[in-house]
Phi, psi and omega in degrees: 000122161316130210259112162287323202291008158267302162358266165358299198284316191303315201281342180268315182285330197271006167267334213260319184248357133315329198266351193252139148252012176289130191306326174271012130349312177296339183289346173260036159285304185316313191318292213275291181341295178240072144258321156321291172340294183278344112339326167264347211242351167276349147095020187289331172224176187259153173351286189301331183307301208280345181291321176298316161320308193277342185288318196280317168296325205277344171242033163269325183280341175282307150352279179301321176307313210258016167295172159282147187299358188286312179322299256245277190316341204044015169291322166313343139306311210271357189253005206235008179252135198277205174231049109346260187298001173280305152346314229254300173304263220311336178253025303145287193289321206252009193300141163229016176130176165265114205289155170252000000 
C-alpha cells in the first residue's frame, strides 16, 4: 500500500520549488526525503511503500498540472447549471444587506 505520509511532503515540495526561484529551493527535496527516512526507520511501511508514496504524488500532480484551468477553476460547473441557481449566485453576489 502506498505510504500518503510520503505522498504529501512529495506533491508539497515539488509545488514549493516550481514555484520558488531561489536557489535554495532545492532544500525542500529534504522535506519529503526525510519524512521517508523517518517512515522507514519507525518501520510503519517498507521500502517499496515509501517509493510507491512518492509515485503516486508525483503523478497525482502531473494528473492535476494537465487539466485545464476552466477544470480547476469550476467554471466547466457553471456551464452544466440551470438558471435557477444562476439567478440565485447572482442575487447572492450582488446582497447588499437587508432592505428597509
Amino acid at each position: 500500500m502506498p505510504s500518503l505520509h510520503v505522498t504529501i511532503p512529495v506533491v508539497v515540495a515539488a509545488e514549493v520549488i516550481g514555484a520558488l526561484r531561489s536557489r535554495w529551493r532545492w532544500l525542500w527535496v529534504l522535506y519529503p526525503a526525510t519524512v521517508a527516512f523517518g517512515v522507514l526507520l519507525m518501520a510503519e511501511h517498507y521500502l517499496l511503500d515509501t517509493l510507491g508514496g512518492a509515485a503516486v504524488g508525483l503523478v497525482a500532480l502531473m494528473v492535476v498540472r494537465s487539466l485545464p484551468a476552466r477544470v480547476l477553476s469550476g467554471s466547466e460547473r457553471d456551464h452544466q447549471t440551470n438558471g435557477i441557481s444562476r439567478r440565485v449566485v447572482h442575487e447572492y453576489s450582488t446582497y447588499s444587506g437587508p432592505r428597509r
